[in-house]
C-alpha positions as CSV (number, residue, x, y, z in Angstrom):
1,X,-79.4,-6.8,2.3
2,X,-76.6,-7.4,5.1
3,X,-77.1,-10.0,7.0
4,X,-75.1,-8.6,10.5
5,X,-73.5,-10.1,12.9
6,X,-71.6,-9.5,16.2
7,X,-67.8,-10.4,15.8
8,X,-65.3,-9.8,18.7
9,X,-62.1,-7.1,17.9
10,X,-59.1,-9.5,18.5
11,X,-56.4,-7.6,17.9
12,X,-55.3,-4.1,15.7
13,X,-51.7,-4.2,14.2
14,X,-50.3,-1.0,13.1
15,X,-47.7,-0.9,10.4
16,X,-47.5,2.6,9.7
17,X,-49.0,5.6,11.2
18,X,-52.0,5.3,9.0
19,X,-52.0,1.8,8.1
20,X,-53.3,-1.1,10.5
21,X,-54.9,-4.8,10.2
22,X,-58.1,-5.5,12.1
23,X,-58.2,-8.9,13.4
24,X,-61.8,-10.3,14.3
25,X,-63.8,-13.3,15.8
26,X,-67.2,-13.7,13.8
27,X,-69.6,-16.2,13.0
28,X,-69.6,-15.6,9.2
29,X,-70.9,-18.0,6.1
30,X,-67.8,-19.5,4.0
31,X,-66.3,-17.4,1.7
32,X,-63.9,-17.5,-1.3
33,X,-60.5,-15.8,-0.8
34,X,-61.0,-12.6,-2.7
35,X,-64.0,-11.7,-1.7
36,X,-65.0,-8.7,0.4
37,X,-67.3,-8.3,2.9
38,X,-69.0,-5.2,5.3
39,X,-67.4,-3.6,8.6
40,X,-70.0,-1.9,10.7
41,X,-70.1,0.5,13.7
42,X,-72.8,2.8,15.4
43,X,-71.8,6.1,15.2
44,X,-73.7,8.5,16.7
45,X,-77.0,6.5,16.6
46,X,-76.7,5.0,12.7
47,X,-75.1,2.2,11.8
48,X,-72.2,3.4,9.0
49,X,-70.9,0.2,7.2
50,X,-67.5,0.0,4.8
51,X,-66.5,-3.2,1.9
52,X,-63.2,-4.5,3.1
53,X,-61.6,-7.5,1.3
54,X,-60.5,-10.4,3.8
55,X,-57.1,-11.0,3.9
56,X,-57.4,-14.2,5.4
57,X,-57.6,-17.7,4.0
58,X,-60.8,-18.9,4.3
59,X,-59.6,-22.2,5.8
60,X,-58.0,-19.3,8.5
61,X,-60.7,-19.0,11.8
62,X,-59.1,-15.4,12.8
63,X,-61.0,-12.8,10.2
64,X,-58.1,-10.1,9.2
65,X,-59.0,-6.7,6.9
66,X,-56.0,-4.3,5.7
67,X,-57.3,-0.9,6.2
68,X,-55.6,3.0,6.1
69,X,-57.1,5.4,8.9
70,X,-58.7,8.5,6.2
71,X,-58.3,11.9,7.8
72,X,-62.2,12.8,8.2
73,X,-63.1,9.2,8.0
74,X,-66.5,8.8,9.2
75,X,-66.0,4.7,9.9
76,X,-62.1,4.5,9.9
77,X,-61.0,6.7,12.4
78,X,-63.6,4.8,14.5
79,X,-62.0,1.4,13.4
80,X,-59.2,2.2,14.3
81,X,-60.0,3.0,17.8
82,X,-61.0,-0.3,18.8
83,X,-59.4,-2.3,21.1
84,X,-59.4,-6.5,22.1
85,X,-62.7,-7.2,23.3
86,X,-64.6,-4.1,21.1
87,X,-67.8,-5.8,19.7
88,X,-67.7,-5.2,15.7
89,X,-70.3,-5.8,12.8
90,X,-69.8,-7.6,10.0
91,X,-72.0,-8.8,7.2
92,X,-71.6,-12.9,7.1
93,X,-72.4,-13.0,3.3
94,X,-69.6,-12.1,1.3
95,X,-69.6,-10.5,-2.5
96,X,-67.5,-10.2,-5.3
97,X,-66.0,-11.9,-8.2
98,X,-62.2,-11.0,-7.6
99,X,-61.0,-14.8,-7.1
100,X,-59.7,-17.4,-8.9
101,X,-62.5,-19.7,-9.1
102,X,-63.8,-17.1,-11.5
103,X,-60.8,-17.0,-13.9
104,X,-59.7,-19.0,-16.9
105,X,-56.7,-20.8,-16.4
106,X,-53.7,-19.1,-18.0
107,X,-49.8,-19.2,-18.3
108,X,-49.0,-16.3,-16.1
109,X,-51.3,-14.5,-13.2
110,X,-50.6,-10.9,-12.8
111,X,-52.2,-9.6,-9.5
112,X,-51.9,-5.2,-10.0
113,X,-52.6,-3.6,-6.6
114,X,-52.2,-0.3,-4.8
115,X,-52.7,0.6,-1.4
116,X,-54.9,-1.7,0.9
117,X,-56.1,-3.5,-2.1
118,X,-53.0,-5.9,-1.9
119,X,-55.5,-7.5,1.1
120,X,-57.5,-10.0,-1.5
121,X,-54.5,-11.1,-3.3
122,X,-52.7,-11.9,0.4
123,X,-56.0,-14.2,1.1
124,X,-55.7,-15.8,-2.4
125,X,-52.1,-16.6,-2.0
126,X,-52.5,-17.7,1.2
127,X,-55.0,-20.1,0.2
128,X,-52.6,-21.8,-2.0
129,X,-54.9,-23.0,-4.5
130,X,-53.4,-21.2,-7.8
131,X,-50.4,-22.9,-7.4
132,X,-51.3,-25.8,-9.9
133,X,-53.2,-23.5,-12.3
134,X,-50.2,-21.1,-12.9
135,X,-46.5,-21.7,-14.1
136,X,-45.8,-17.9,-13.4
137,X,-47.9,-15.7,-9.9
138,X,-46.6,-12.3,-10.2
139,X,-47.9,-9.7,-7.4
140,X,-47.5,-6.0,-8.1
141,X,-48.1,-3.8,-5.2
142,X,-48.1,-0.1,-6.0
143,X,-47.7,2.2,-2.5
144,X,-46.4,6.4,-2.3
145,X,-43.6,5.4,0.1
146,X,-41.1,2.4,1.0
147,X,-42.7,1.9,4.7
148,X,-45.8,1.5,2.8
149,X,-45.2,-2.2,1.8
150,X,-46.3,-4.1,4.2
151,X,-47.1,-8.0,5.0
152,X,-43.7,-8.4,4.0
153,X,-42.8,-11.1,6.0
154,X,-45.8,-13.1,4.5
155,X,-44.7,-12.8,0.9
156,X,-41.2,-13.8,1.6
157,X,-42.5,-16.8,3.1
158,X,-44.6,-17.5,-0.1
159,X,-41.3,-16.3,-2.2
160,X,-39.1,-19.1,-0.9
161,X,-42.1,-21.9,-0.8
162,X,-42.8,-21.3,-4.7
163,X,-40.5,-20.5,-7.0
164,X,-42.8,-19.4,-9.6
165,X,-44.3,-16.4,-7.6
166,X,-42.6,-12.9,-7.8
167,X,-43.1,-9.9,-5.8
168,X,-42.8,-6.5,-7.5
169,X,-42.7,-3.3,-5.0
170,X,-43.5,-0.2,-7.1
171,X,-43.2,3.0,-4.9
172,X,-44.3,6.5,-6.6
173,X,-42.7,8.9,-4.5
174,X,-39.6,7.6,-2.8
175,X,-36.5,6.4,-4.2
176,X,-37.5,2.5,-4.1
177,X,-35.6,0.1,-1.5
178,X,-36.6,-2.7,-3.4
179,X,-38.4,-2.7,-7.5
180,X,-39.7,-0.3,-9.3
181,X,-39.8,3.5,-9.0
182,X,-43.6,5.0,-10.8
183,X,-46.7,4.0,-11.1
184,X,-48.5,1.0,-12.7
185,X,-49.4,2.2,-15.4
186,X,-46.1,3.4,-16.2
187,X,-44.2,0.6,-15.5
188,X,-46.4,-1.4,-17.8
189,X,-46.2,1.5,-20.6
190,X,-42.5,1.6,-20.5
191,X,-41.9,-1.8,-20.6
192,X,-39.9,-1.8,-17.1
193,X,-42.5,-4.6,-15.5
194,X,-42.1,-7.0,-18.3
195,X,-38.2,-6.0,-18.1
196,X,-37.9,-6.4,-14.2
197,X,-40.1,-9.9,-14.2
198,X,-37.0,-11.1,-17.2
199,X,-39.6,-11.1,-19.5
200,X,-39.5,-10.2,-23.4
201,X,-43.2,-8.9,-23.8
202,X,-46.6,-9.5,-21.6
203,X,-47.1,-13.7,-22.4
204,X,-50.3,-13.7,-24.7
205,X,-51.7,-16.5,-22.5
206,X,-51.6,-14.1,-19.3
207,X,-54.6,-12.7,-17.2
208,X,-54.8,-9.8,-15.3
209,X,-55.9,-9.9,-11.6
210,X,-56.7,-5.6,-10.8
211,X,-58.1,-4.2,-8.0
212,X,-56.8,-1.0,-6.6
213,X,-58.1,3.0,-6.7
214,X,-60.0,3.5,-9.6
215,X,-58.0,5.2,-11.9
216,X,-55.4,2.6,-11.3
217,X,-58.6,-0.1,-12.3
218,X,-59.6,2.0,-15.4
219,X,-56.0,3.2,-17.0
220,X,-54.4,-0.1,-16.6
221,X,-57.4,-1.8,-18.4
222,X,-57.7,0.9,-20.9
223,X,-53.9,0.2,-21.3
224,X,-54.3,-3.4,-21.6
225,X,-57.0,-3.7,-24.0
226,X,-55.3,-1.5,-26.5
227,X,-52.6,-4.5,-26.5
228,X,-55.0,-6.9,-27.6
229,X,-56.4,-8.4,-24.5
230,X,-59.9,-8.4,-23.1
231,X,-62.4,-7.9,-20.3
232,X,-63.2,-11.1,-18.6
233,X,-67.0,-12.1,-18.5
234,X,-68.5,-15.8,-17.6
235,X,-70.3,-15.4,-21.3
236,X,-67.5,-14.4,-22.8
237,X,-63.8,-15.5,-21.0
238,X,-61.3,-12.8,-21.0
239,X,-57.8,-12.0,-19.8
240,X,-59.2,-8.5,-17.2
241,X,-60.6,-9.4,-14.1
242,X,-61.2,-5.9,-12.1
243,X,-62.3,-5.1,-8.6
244,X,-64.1,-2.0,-7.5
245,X,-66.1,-1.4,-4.3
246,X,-65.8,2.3,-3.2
């Protein structure tokens, strides 16, 4: 059950026609960087409610969300409307298991994204703590088109404080500024990742970070576990840790 509250629109940033960040004031219990949470509005006299992952550190007042206006969006196209001062519900509990707190320590963290799903692995690295649990961070952001990579500033910053984290750009259908031309999965199949990061294969003491559209989710682990590593459960650790909430 949600447990709504009121929170106050600060501010909308648009980085691409479609793409935007919501900034928010709220009164909302602590949360783990990670995690998602509920956006609400009243639309035409129901309350229609969306999971969004913070993008925020949780030590960071302002609540952000990275979201992508859908054509025929019954809550985004609404979202994205808002102004300063819009009133704004969100659900003070947060869910999900996406963070690191839930994750066996490891040699190298690989954090596989596409789209708006980069927003729980901004929060993590901004919250800094992996830092001392990893000797290798590598983020892997999969987009369509070069304009699509955004929070770019942020990662550079986090590129020049720690040498041991490494941004991969993968775009699908533009010749790449920056990285990788393809898809995940393909990247990983042909071995250009591993090439790219100046590795010789996928480190055995590795675990995988995923959250992204679900094919993305379900090939890359099918991939994966034909390689020899495994889902991650509290009963049983693992090297998968997957993230899926639409």
């Amino acid at each position: 059950m949600a447990r709504w509250v009121t929170g106050k629109v600060l501010d909308l940033i648009w980085w691409t026609p479609s793409l935007f960040s919501l900034k928010v004031a709220a009164d909302v219990q602590p949360f783990k960087a990670g995690q998602f949470t509920k956006l609400a509005l009243e639309v035409d006299g129901k309350r229609i409610a969306r999971a969004y992952s913070y993008v925020n550190s949780p030590h960071d007042p302002t609540l952000e969300f990275y979201l992508i206006e859908v054509t025929d969006g019954c809550l985004s196209q609404k979202l994205a409307r808002l102004t300063a001062g819009d009133d704004i519900y969100i659900d003070a509990q947060a869910n999900g298991f996406l963070t690191i707190e839930e994750i066996p320590d490891a040699h190298t963290l690989w954090m596989l994204s596409t789209g708006t799903a980069i927003g729980p692995f901004l929060s993590i690295l901004a919250q800094g703590k992996l830092w001392d649990r990893f000797r290798q961070v590598i983020l892997v952001h999969g987009v369509r088109a070069n304009d699509d990579l955004t929070y770019r500033q942020q990662i550079s910053m986090t590129q020049q404080a720690f040498k041991q984290f490494k941004y991969v750009p993968v775009v699908s259908r533009e010749v790449p500024e920056y990285g990788l031309s393809g898809r995940i999965t393909h990247i990983l199949e042909s071995g250009e990742l591993v090439a790219f990061c100046a590795l010789e294969e996928l480190p055995k003491s590795s675990h995988f970070m995923i959250c992204g559209n679900p094919q993305m989710v379900k090939d890359t682990t099918h991939w994966l576990t034909t390689k020899g590593f495994k889902r991650h459960r509290r009963a049983e650790p693992g090297h998968i840790s997957v993230e899926q909430y639409w």
